[in-house]
Each structure stands twice: as C-alpha cells, then as structure tokens.
C-alpha positions as CSV (number, residue, x, y, z in Angstrom):
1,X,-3.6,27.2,47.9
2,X,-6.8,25.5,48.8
3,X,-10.2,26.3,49.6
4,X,-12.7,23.7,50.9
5,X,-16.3,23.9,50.1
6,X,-16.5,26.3,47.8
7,X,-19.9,26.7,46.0
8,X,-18.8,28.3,43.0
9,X,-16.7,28.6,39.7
10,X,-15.4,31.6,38.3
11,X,-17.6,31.1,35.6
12,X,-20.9,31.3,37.6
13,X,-19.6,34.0,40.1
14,X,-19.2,36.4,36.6
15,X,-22.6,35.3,35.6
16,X,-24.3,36.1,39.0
17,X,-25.8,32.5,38.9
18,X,-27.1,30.9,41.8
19,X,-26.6,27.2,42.4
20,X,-29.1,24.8,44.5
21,X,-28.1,25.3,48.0
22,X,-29.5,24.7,51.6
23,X,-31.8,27.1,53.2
24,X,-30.7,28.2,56.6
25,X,-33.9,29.2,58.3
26,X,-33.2,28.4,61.9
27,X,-37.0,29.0,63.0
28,X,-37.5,25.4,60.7
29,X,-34.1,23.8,61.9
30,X,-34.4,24.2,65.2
31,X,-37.2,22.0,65.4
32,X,-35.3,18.7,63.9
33,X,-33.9,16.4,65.7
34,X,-30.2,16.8,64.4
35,X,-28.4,19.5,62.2
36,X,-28.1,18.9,58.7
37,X,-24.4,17.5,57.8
38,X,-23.7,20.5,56.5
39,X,-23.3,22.6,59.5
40,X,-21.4,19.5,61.3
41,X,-17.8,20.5,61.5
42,X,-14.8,17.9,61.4
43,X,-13.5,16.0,64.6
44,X,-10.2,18.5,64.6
45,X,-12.5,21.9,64.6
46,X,-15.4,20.4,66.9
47,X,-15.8,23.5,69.4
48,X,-15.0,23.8,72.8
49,X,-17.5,24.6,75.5
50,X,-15.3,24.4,78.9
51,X,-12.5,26.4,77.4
52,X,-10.9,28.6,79.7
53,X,-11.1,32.9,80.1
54,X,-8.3,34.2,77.9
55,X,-6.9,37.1,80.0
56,X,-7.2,40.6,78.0
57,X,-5.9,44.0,79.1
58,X,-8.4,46.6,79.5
59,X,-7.4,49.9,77.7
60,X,-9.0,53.4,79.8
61,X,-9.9,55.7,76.7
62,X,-10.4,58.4,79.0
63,X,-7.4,59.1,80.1
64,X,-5.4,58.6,76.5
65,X,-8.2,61.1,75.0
66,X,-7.6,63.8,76.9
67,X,-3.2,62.6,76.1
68,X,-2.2,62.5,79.7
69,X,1.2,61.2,79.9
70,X,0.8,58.7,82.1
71,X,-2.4,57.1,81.0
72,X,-1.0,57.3,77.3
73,X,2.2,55.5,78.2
74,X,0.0,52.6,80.3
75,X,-2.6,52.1,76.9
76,X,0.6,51.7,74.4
77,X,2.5,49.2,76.7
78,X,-1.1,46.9,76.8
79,X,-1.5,47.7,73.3
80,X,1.8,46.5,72.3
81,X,2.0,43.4,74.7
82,X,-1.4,42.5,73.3
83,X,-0.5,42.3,69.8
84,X,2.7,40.8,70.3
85,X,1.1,37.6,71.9
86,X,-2.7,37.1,71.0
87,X,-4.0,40.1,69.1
88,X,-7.0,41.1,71.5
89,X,-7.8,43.6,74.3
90,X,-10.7,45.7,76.1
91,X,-11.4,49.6,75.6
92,X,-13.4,51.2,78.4
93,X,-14.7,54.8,79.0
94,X,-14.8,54.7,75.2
95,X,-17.4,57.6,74.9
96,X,-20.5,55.9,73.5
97,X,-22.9,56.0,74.7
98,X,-24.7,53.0,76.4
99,X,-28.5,54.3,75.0
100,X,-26.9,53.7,71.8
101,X,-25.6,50.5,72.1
102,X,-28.7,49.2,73.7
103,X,-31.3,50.2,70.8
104,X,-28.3,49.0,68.3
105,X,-29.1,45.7,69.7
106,X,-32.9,45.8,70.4
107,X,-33.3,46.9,66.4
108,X,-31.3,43.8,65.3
109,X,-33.0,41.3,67.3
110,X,-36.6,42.5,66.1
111,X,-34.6,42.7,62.4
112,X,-33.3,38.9,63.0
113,X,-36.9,37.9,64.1
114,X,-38.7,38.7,61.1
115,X,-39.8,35.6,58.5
116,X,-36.8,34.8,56.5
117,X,-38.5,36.2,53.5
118,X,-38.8,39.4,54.5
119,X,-34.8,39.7,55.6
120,X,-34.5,38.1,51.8
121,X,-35.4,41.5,50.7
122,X,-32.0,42.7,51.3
123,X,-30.1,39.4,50.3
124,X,-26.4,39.7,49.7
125,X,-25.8,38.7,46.1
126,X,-22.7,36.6,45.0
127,X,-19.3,38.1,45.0
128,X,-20.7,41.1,47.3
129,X,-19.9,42.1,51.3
130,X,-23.2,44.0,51.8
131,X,-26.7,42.4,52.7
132,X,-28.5,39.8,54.4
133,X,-26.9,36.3,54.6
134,X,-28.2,33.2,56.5
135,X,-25.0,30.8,56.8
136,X,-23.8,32.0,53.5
137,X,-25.0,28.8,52.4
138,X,-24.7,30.3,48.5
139,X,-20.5,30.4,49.0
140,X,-20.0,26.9,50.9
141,X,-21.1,23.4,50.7
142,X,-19.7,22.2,53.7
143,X,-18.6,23.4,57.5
144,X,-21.3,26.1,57.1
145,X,-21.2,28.4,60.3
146,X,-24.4,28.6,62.2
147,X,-25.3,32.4,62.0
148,X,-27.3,35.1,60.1
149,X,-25.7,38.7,58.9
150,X,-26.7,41.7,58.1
151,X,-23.7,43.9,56.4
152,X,-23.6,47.3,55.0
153,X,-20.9,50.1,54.1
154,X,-20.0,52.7,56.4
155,X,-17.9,56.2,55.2
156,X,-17.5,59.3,57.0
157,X,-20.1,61.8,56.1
158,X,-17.5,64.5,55.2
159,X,-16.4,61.8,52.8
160,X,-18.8,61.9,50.4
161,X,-21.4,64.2,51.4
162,X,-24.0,61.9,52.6
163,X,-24.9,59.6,55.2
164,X,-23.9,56.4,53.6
165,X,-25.9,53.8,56.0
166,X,-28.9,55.7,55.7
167,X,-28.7,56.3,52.3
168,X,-27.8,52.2,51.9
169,X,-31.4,51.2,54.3
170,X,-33.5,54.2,52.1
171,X,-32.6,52.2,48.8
172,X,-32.6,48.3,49.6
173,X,-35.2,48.2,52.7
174,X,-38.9,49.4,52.6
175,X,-39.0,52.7,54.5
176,X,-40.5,50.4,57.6
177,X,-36.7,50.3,58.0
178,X,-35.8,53.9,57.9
179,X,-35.5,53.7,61.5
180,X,-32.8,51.7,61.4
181,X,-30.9,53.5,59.1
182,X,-31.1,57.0,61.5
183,X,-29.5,54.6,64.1
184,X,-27.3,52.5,62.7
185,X,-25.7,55.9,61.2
186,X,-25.3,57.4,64.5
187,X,-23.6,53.7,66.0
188,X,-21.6,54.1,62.8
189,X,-19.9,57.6,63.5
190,X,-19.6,56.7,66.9
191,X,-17.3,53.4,65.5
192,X,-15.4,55.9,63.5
193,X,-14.8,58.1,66.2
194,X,-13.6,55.1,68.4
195,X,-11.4,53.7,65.8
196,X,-9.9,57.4,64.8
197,X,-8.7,56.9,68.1
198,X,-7.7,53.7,68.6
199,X,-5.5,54.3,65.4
200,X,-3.6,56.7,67.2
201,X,-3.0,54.2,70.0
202,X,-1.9,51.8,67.5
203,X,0.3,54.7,65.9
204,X,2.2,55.8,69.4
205,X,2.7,51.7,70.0
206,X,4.6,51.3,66.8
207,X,6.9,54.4,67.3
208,X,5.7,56.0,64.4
209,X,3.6,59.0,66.1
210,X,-0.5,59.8,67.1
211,X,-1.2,61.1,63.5
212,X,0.1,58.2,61.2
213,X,-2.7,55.6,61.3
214,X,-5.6,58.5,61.9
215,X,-4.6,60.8,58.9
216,X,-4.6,56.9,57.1
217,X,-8.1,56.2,58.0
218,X,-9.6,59.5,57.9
219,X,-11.6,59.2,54.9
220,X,-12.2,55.1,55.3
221,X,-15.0,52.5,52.6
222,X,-15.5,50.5,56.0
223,X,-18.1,47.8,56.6
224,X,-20.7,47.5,59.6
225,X,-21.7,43.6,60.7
226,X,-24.9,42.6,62.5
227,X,-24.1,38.8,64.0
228,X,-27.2,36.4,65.1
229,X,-26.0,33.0,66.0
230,X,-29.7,31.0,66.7
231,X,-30.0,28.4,69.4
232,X,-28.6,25.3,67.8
233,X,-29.6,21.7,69.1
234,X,-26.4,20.0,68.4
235,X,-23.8,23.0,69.9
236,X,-21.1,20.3,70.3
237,X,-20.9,19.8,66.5
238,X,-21.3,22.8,64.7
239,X,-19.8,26.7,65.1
240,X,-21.3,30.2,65.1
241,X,-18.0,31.3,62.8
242,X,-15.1,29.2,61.8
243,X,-11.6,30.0,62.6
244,X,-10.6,32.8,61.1
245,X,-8.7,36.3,61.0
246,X,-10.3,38.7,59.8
247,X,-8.8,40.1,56.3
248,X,-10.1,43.9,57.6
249,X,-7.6,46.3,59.2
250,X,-9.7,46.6,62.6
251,X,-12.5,45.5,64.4
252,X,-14.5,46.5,67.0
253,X,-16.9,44.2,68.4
254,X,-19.5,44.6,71.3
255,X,-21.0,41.7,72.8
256,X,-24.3,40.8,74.1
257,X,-24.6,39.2,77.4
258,X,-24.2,35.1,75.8
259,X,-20.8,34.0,75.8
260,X,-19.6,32.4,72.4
261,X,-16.1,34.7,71.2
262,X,-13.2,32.6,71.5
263,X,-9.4,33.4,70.9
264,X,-6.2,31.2,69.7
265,X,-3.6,31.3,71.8
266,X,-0.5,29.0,72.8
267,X,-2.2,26.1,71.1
268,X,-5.6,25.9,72.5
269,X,-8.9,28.0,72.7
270,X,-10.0,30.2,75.3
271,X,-12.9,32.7,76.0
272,X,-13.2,36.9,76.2
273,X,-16.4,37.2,77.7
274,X,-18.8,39.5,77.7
275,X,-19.0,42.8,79.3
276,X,-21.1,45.3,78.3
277,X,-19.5,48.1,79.0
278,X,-16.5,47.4,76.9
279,X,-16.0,47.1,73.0
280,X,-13.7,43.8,72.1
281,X,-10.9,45.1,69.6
282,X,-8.5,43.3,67.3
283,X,-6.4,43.8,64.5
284,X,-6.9,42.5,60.8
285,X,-5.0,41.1,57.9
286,X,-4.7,44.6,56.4
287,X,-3.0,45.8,59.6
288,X,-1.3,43.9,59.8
289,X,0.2,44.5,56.6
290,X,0.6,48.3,57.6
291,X,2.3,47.2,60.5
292,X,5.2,45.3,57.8
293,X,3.8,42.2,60.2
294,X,4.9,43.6,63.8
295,X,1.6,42.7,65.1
296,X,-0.1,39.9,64.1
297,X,-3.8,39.3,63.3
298,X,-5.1,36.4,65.2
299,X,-7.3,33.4,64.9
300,X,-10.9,33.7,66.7
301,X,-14.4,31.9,66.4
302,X,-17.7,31.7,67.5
303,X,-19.4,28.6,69.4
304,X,-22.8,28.8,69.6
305,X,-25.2,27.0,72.5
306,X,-29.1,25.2,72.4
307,X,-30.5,27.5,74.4
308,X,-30.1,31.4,74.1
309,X,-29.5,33.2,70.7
310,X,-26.4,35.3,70.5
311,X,-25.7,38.8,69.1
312,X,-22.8,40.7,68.1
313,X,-21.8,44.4,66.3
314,X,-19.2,44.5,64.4
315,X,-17.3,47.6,63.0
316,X,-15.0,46.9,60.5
317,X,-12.1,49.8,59.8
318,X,-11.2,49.4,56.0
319,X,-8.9,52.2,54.0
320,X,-10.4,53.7,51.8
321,X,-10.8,52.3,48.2
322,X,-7.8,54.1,46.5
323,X,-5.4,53.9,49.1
324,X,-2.2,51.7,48.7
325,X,-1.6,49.4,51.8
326,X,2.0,50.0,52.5
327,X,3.8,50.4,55.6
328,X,5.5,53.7,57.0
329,X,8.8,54.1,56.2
330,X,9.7,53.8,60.0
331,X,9.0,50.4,60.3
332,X,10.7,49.0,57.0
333,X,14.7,48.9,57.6
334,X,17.5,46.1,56.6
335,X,16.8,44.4,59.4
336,X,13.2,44.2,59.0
337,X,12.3,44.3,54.8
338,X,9.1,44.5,53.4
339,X,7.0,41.2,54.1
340,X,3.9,41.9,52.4
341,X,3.6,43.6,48.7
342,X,1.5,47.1,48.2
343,X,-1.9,45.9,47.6
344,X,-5.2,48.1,48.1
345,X,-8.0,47.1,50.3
346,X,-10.7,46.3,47.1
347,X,-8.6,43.7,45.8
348,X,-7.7,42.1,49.0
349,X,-12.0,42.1,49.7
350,X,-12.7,40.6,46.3
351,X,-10.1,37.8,47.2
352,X,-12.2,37.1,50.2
353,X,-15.2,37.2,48.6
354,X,-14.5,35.5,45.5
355,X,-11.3,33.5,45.5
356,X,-10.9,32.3,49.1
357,X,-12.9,31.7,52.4
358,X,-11.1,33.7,55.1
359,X,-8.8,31.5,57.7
360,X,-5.2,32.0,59.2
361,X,-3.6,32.0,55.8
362,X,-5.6,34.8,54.0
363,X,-3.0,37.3,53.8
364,X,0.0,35.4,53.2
365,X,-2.3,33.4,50.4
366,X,-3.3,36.7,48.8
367,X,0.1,38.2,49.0
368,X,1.4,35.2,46.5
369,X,-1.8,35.6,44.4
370,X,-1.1,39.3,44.2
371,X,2.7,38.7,43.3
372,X,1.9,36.4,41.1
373,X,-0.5,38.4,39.2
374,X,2.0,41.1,39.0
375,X,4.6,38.8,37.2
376,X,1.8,38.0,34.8
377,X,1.1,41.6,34.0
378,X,4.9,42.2,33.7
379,X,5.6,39.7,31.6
380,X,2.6,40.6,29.0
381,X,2.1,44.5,29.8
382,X,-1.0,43.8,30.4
383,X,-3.0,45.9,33.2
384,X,-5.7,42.8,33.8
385,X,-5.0,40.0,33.7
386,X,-4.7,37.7,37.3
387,X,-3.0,34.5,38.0
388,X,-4.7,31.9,36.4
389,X,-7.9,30.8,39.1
390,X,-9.4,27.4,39.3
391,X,-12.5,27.0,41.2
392,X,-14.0,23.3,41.9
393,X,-16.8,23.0,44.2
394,X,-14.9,21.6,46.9
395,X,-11.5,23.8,46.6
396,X,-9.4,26.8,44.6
397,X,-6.7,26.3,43.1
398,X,-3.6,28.8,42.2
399,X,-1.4,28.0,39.9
C-alpha cells in the first residue's frame, strides 16, 4: 500500500515533532506570480473547469418525515438508484432553517479572514482531526490541496451531558469566539437531526427497516468541517481537495453560491452545483462497510477558481467510539458474505490520520491493515501490537 507525500515517520508522529514545512497563507500567495510546486498537481489529476452537471435526484424530506407512503416509497427508490451508480443526491424541505445556515456561513468567512496567526491559535496538531489547518502542509510534501479548515467534534447533548462544540470553542478559542460556539452548536444539532433521518432513509432502502441505522447513530463522536478554498491564480494546476472518499459514514455538505464540488462517474468528472436551499449528501467508507458494500462511497473533489473564494459545511456522521462497524444480519447471506472485517470508527480515523491520506482505496487498504494486524495479535496473544508500518517521506509502506 502506498502513500505519496507523506510528511512524517512513525517516529516523529509519536513524538509530536513538527518538521520544516510550507506556510499556506493565501493572503501572501495570492500575490505571486505562480503557485509554489507544491500545490501543482500531476498532468493525470489537473482539474477540470468545463466539466459537465452530474444529474442528482432531489430527495423531499417533508413528505418522508411525516412517513407518507407515497413520498417514502419515491425517497428510497432515488436513494437506492443513487447509491447504486454515483453515491450523491439532494435533500430539500430538510427543516433547517435558512437564518441558520446563513450566519453559519457569515461566522466562517469573518473566521477565515482573520491574520493566519490568529486562526494558529487553534492549530490542529499532528495525528489529530480537530483544529485549524491551512493545506495541511504538516502531513504532505507534495499535491497539497488549496484550502483552509476548521474541524471540531460534534455529540449529541444527551450523550454526554454537555454541549460538546461549545464546550470545544470555550477551551481552545479566546471567548471573542464564544459566539461561534452558541451557533455552530445549534447548526450541529440541526446536522444530527437531519442525518437521524436520513439514516432511516438509508435503513428502508436496504430492506432492513426505519430504526436500524438511527438506533446505530443515536449517540454518534461525529466531526463538523468548515471548508475555505482562497482565490488561486493558477486554478488550472492545482485543486481545492484531491480525489477522495471520504472514510466517514455520512456527509452532509451545504454549498455556498461558487461552484467547485465535483463527482466521479462513468469515467470522467462532472459538477453538483450549488443550490442553497438544499444540503449535498453522500455516503462514506464506514457505510459503506455497514452496508456489507451494497452502496458504494464515491470519489469527489474540489476545483478551486482565481477569482471568488469558496465555502463549504461539512457534517460528518461518525458511530460512536465504542461501537463495532458490522453489518446487520440482513444483508450478510451465502450469496453475499462479509466483505469488510468488524473494525470500529477510532481505528479507521487514526489510519487516516496517521497511516494513510484518504483516496478511493482507504477502506479496502485499511481492511488488509486491520486483518493483518489481527493475525499478528493471533499469532503472539498480544492485544497491541499492528502490522509492521513504514513511513518514508514520500510513501507508507505495509508489510
């Protein structure tokens, strides 16, 4: 299995060291005459500006909410034609409100306007999925995308007995922020509301009943993504976010008015665009998994343009720590056996985050690394010990 461009070793990624890397600080860049090689993408990934709209179905929530037959039977058809050929569709009259999403917006542009040293106050620290990252130019060395983040954890409230975003902007942001946390909070149980939901859809499309997939992700350790993609002079060479699926179990994306999300499908790219009135959903890696690979995670990227910045939410639904990721009984016969081996969402993360940078292989890369690891601790008795990693700086190597 390889990696290219990793920054790190194992040794340093244990030891929290950080090496010499590239500053991403687009209010700097954007003034040079070209982008630094680093951000320049090989011939074969080079984006595509006149691709094409990729037609999605458009899923009325209303109508499923309130379980009317006919509305219900309509959403799981789309649902399940969706995922059997690109992975994406549309949810309307989804319930949130569109005050909300507007200020959710509005607070992360004035966030992703602020000097870079002041979002450096929250910076994501090696080997973790929460913070401030600018191109994660501390991971790579190479085919860096051309964006800024800003991640933090999301549970339910009746979870754990506190309001976990709030709590997260209280303790690593000065309380100029506080703001910020109130709101993102609220945008956060609206999320998990909407993806309660959705999870019932996906539940009735795979035969295995409304209740499955919601009583799954009741209590969910999920993961909240702001996305600025800066005006970059050279759009033709370099990407937003590089192909990839993402390893979560399901995300729900709202756009703001640039284009730049684009979809794999029958061999070439195409375009959802923007509508503000609708979330942007697709499956994950882990999903798929829990699906026993019925429905299929798909590629996706981000182009970027020279002109306007682009901004994106992303929800991410992730099981809760403890959980085993297994499929339902229902959907693992002779006919169709077990694909992927029981795993549980925290190792599957630190693999991501660690061990390898996210593409179309992730799941099928981690599920040798995680049966491989389990014949190691067979063989010794041993509770700890993992396949043996190699990290260079340009790739990772399992053997």
């Amino acid at each position: 299995m390889a990696i290219e461009c990793m920054h790190k070793t194992d040794h340093e990624v244990k030891q929290g060291r950080e090496p010499l890397s590239l500053v991403f600080d687009s209010k700097i860049l954007r003034n040079q005459a070209s982008i630094p090689k680093e951000f320049i993408w090989p011939d074969d990934e080079k984006p595509d500006h006149e691709a094409a709209e990729l037609e999605v179905p458009v899923i009325d929530m209303e109508g499923f909410c309130r379980e009317e037959t006919k509305s219900t039977n309509n959403a799981s058809k789309l649902v399940q034609e969706a995922f059997m050929k690109h992975g994406f569709f549309l949810v309307k009259n989804h319930g949130v409100e569109a005050e909300l999403i507007k200020h959710t917006h509005k607070y992360m542009r004035e966030f992703f306007e602020l000097p870079l040293v002041e979002k450096q106050r929250v910076q994501r620290k090696l080997g973790e999925h929460c913070g401030y990252a600018s191109s994660f130019t501390t991971r790579f060395s190479c085919k860096l995308p051309w964006k800024e983040t800003l991640s933090f954890p999301y549970s339910p409230e009746e979870a754990n007995n506190t309001k976990v975003v709030e709590e997260y902007f209280n303790s690593k942001m000065t309380k100029d922020f506080a703001h910020m946390g109130k709101l993102y909070q609220e945008y956060c149980e609206a999320m998990n509301k909407l993806s309660l939901r959705i999870m019932e859809l996906l539940g009735l499309s795979l035969g295995v009943g409304r209740q499955y997939f919601r009583d799954y992700f009741q209590g969910n350790d999920s993961v909240m993504r702001l996305n600025y993609y800066p005006p970059c002079q050279e759009p033709e060479l370099a990407l937003g976010t590089g192909p990839h699926c993402d390893p979560t179990s399901l995300t729900i994306l709202h756009q703001d008015h640039v284009n730049g999300l684009q979809v794999f499908v029958d061999g070439e790219w195409r375009f959802i665009y923007p509508r503000f009135d609708t979330f942007v959903v697709n499956i994950g890696d882990t999903f798929m998994a829990l699906s026993n690979g019925k429905y299929k995670s798909c590629l996706h990227r981000a182009v970027v343009n020279d002109t306007s910045p682009r901004k994106s939410l992303a929800f991410f639904l992730c099981p809760k720590e403890d959980l085993i990721v297994c499929p339902p009984n229902e959907l693992v016969n002779e006919s169709s056996p077990r694909v992927y081996p029981d795993f549980t969402w925290p190792i599957f993360l630190e693999f991501t985050q660690k061990h390898y940078r996210a593409d179309m292989n992730t799941l099928l890369n981690f599920s040798r690394w995680v049966r491989e690891r389990n014949q190691v601790q067979q063989s010794d008795g041993s509770s700890s010990v993992c396949p043996s990693i190699h990290l260079s700086c340009c790739n990772v190597q399992i053997k």
